[in-house]
C-alpha positions as CSV (number, residue, x, y, z in Angstrom):
1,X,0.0,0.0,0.0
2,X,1.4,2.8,-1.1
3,X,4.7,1.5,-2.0
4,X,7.9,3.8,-1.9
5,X,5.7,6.8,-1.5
6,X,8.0,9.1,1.4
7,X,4.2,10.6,2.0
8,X,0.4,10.5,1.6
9,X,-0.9,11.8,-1.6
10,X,-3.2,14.8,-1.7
11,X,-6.7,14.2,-2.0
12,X,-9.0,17.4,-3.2
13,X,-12.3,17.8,-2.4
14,X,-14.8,21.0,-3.8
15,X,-13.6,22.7,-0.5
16,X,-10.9,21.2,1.4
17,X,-7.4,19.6,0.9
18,X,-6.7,16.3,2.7
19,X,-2.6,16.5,2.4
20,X,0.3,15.4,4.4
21,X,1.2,17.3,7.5
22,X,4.8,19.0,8.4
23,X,5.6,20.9,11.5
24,X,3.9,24.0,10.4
25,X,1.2,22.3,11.5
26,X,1.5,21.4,15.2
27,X,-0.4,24.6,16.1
28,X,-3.6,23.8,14.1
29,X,-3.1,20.1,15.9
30,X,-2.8,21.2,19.0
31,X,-5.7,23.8,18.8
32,X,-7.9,20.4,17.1
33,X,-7.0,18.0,19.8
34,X,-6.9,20.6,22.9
35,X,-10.4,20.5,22.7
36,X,-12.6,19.1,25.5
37,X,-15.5,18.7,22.7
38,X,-13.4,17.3,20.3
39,X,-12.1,14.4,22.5
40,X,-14.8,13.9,24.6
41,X,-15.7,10.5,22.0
42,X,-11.8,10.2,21.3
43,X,-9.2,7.8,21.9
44,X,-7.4,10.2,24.5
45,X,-7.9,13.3,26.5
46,X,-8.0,17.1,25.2
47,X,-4.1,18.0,24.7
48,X,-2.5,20.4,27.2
49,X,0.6,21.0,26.0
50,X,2.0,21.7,22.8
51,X,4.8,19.0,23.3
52,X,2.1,16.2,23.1
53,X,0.6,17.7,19.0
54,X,4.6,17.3,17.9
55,X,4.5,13.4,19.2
56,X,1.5,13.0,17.6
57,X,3.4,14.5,14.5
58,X,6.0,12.4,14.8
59,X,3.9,9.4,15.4
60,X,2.0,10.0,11.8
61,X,5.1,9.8,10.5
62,X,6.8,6.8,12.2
63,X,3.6,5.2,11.5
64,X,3.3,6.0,7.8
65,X,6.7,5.0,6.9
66,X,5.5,1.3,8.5
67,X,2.6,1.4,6.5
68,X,0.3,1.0,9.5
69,X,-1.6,4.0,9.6
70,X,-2.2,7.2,6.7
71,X,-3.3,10.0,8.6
72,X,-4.2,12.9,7.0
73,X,-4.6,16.8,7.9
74,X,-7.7,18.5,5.8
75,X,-7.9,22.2,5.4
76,X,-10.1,24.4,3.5
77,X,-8.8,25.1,0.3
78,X,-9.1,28.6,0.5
79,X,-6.2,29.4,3.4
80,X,-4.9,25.8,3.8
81,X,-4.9,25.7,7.4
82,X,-5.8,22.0,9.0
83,X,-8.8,22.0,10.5
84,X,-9.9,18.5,10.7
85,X,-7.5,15.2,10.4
86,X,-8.9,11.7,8.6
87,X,-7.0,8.4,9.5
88,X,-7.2,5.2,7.7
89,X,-5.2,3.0,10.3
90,X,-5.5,-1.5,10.9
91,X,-4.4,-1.5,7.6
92,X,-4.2,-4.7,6.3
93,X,-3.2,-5.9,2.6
94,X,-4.0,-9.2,2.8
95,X,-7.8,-9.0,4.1
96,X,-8.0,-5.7,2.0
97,X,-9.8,-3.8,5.1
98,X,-8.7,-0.6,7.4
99,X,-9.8,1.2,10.4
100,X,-11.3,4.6,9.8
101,X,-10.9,7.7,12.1
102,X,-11.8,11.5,11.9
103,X,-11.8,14.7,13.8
104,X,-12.6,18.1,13.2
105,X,-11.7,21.4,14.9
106,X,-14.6,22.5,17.2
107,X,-14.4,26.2,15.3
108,X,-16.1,24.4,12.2
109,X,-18.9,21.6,13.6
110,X,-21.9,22.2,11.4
111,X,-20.7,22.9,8.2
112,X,-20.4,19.2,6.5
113,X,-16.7,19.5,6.4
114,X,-16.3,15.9,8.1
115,X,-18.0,14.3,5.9
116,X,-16.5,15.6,2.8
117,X,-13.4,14.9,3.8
118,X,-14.6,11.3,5.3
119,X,-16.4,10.7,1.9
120,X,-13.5,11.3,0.2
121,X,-11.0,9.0,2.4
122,X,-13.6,6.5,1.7
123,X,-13.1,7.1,-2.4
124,X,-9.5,6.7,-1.3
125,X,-10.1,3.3,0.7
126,X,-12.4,1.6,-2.3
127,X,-10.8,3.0,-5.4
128,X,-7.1,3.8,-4.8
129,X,-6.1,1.0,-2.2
130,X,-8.8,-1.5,-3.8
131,X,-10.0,-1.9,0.1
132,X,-12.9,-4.3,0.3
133,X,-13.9,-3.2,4.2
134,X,-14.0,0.2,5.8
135,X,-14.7,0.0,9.4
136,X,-15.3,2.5,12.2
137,X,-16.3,2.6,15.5
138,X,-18.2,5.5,17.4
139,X,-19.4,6.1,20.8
140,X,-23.2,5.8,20.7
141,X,-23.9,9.2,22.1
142,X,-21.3,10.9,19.3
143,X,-24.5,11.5,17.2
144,X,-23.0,13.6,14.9
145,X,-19.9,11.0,13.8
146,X,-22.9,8.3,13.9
147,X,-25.0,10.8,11.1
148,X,-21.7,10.9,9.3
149,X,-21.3,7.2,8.6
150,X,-24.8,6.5,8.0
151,X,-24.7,9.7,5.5
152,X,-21.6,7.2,3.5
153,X,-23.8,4.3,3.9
154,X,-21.9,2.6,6.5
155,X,-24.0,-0.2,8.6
156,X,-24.2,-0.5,12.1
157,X,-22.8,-3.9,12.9
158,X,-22.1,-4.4,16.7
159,X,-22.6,-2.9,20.0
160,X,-19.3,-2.9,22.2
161,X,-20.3,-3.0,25.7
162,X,-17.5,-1.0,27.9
163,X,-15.0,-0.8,25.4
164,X,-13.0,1.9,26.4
165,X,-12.3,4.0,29.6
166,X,-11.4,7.3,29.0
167,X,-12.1,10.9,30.5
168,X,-13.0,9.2,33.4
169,X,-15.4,6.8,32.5
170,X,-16.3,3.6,31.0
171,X,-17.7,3.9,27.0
172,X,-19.6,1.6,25.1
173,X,-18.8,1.7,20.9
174,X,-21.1,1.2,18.0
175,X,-18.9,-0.5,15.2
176,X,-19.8,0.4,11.7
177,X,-18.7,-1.0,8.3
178,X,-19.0,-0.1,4.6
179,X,-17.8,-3.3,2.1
180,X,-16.6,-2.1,-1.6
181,X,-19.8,-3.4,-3.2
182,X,-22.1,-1.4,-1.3
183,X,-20.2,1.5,-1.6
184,X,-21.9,4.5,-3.7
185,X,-19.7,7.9,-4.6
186,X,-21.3,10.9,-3.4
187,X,-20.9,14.2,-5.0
188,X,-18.3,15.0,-1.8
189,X,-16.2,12.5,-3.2
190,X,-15.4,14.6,-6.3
């Protein structure tokens, strides 16, 4: 997957950019994941320190060059800046399916930028990596991730009783999976 590529390729969208991230932009990742909001439903809690968006940088990185994870920054094409970051990660080549993750700055909830950018991860996923499985899994109450999926066609599969502990308390998951046949492109996947 992606052989001797030394990064992701840039995916356009009618508004945003999903590209590669450099140090430039730790401060939009830091302002993303310093958010309470934004990681109330995530896999850790709200950054405090700017130290912790660099090891996340660097982690991107380390994990891209082992082909484990492509994570993405998206910005609006207008000024470039990240806003929102989409991560195909559980990538596996020989059962042809990944893990999909997104999150978006706080400053723009509401305006269907996460799922354009989702949308066209998923284009990605089916057509570039000729993935047969996307999978995702959302906490129950994170309605606005769930309408995201659903809006891509995704199907709930599974309830995951107390799957994680974060923030202080026990979460349940909902997983959700979209197979290549099923798969219809939208016109955010243009």
């Amino acid at each position: 997957m992606l052989t001797g590529a030394s990064s992701l390729p840039t995916l356009e969208t009618p508004r945003l950019r999903l590209r590669w991230m450099t140090e430039a932009d730790i401060p939009a990742l830091f302002e993303l994941f310093s958010h309470p909001e934004v990681t109330r439903y995530w896999s850790w809690s709200a950054y405090t320190e700017r130290a912790q968006a660099e090891k996340l940088l660097g982690n991107i990185h380390k994990y891209f060059a082992e082909r484990s994870l492509f994570n993405w920054g998206f910005a609006r094409r207008e000024d470039d800046r990240i806003i929102g970051t989409c991560t195909l990660s559980d990538l596996s080549g020989q059962h042809r399916r990944a893990s999909l993750g997104y999150a978006l700055n706080r400053a723009h909830w509401g305006h269907g930028y996460g799922r354009e950018a989702v949308g066209r991860l998923v284009e990605f996923g089916f057509t570039s990596l000729e993935l047969h499985r996307l999978e995702a899994d959302v906490d129950p109450r994170n309605t606005s991730s769930l309408q995201v999926l659903e809006g891509l066609g995704f199907q709930r599969e599974g309830y995951q009783r107390e799957r994680y502990f974060l923030n202080g308390e026990i979460q349940d998951a909902v997983l959700y999976g979209l197979l290549r046949p099923e798969w219809r492109p939208g016109p955010a996947s243009s």
